[in-house]
Structures are given as C-alpha cells and as structure tokens.
N, C-alpha and C positions, 0 to 999 in steps of 0.2 A: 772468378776474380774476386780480390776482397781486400777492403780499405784497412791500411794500415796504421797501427798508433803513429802520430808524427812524436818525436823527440822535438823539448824544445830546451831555448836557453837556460839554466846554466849545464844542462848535463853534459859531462866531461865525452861521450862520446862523440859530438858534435867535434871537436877537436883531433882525433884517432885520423891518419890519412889513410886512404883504401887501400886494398889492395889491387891489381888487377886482375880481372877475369880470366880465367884460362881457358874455359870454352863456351862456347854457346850454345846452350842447350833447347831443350822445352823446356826445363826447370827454370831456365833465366829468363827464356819468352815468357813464360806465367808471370812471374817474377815483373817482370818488365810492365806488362797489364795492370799487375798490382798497384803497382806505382802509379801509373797514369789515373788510373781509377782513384787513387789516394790526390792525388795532384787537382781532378777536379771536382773533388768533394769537397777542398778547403774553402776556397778555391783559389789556384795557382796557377801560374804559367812556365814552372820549373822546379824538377826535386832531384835531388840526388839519394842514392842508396843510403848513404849512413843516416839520412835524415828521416829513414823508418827502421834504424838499423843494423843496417847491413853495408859493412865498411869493405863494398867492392864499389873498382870504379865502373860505375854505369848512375848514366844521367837521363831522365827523360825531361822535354818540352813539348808546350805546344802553345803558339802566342795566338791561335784563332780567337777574336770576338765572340761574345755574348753573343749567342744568336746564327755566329756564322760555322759552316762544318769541319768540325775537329779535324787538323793536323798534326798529330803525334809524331816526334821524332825521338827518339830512342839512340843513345850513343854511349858506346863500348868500348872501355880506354881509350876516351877521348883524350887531346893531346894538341894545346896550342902549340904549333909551329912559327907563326910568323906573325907579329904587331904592328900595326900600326902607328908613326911617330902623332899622328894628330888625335886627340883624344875628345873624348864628349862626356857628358856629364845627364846621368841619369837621378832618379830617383826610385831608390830602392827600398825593398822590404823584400819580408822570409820566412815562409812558415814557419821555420823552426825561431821567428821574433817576433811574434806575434804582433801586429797593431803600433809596430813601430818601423817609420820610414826616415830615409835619409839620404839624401845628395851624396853619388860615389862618380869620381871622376876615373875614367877608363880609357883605354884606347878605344879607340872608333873601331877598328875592323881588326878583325882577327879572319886566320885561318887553322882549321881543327882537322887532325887525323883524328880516325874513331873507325872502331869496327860495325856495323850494320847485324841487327839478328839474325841476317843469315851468312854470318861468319866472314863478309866481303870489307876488305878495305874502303871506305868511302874518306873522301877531305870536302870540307865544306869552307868556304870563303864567308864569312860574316860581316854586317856592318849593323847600326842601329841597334833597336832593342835586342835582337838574334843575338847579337856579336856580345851585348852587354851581360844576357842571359847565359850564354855560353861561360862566359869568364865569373861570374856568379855562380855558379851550380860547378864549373871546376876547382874554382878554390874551397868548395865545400870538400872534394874529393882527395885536398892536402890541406884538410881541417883549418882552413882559413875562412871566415864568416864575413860580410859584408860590413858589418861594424869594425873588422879590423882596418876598414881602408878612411875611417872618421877620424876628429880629433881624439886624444886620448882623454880630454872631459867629456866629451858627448858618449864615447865608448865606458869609462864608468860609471858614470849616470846610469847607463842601459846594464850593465851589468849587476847593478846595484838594485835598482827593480826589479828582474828576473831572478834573483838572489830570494829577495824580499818575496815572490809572488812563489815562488819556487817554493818556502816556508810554509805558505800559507795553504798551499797545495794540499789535499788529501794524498798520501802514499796512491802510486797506483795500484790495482789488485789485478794477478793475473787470472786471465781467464782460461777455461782449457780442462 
C-alpha cells in the first residue's frame, strides 16, 4: 500500500464528478488500502477517490479515535436514497482545504446504497458525524466541496487564499 499525493484547493479536478466503478477488483481493493493509508497519514476521517485523483466513485471512512482500533469502511457507488427532514449542523474541514473549517448545516440522517469490496450490495442508515461524513465525501464525488454549502463571502475568501497559496506553491515534480 502507498500514500497518495492529496489534490488540494483550487485545482480544477477537485470539481470533475466520478465516474462509477464497474467492477471490483484486487486493483480497486489495493486501490481502496491506498486510500485509507492516505486518509490516516493526513490525518482524516474521509476521502474520496478524485481527492488523490482518481474520478471513480469510491469513498472510504473511518471515524475511530486516536487511540481506539481502526474501523475502515470502504463504499462503492455510494448513493443517498433517503433524507432526513430534521437537520444538524457540523463543523467541517477537508484535506483537499487544508486548515480551514466551517459550520455546514445537513440533514441529520441519511440512508446510503453502496457496493461492499466484495461486490455485495450493502445500505447503511446514517445519523450524526457517519451520516455528515457520508454526505461530505459524496458530494466530493459530483465535484461539490463543503465550502460550496457557505455563504458566498466566506466561500471567496477561501477561494482567494487558495488561489493565492496555490501561487506561491512550488510546481509539483513528478516522481517516477
């Protein structure tokens, strides 16, 4: 397994919606690893594929604590089905935003189709952080970003540093 560059703000792929997966391989199980491993290198508790990348939908999580044993969940064109009218209000941030957080009001519980790595249909019922996580990491996967759900000052602000820092950036150099 091996940690992958994250993409961050402003690059245009971050915006690209997925595609969906058409089978489940070993390529996509490694694939999937990769992820995870990238995910608690940053450290994070959710990434989607285009966020190292790779514009298929597959999302992985895993909300376990500092300290307590990894629970990875891996989901393969995922697909909210069903909202919740009562909504809750998180505080979010995003690898691919580095070191910027912000209050995104959500529905409270979702429920998610998704395919399992071993090709099984699984739905999962969400509420709380899950439920917020879930809808986070899939609007990455129809190139919508958590800033898109701010005001639009607080969203160009952000955009406008990232712009600016984006500049300031050395090119990256491929390795290989």
């Amino acid at each position: 397994m091996s940690i992958k560059p994250l993409i961050i703000l402003p690059d245009p792929k971050l915006r690209l919606v997925s595609q969906p997966v058409e089978r489940v391989d070993d390529e996509l199980r490694k694939f999937a690893g990769d992820m995870l491993e990238t995910m608690y290198d940053a450290p994070g508790i959710g990434l989607a594929a285009i966020q190292v990348g790779e514009p298929i939908r597959m999302l992985v999580i895993d909300l376990a604590k500092e300290g307590e044993p990894k629970e990875p969940l891996v989901f393969v064109n995922p697909e909210i089905v069903a909202k919740s009218d009562d909504r809750s209000l998180y505080e979010e941030g995003c690898l691919s935003i580095p070191d910027y957080y912000a209050e995104v009001e959500r529905p409270a519980r979702v429920r998610v189709k998704y395919i399992d790595l071993d090709s099984k249909p699984q739905e999962i019922e969400a509420d709380g952080v899950l439920a917020t996580c879930l809808q986070h990491e899939i609007d990455h996967l129809n190139g919508v970003l958590f800033i898109d759900h701010i005001s639009k000052l607080k969203r160009d602000m952000v955009m406008r540093k990232f712009k600016k820092l984006a500049k300031d950036r050395p090119p990256a150099r491929m390795v290989g």
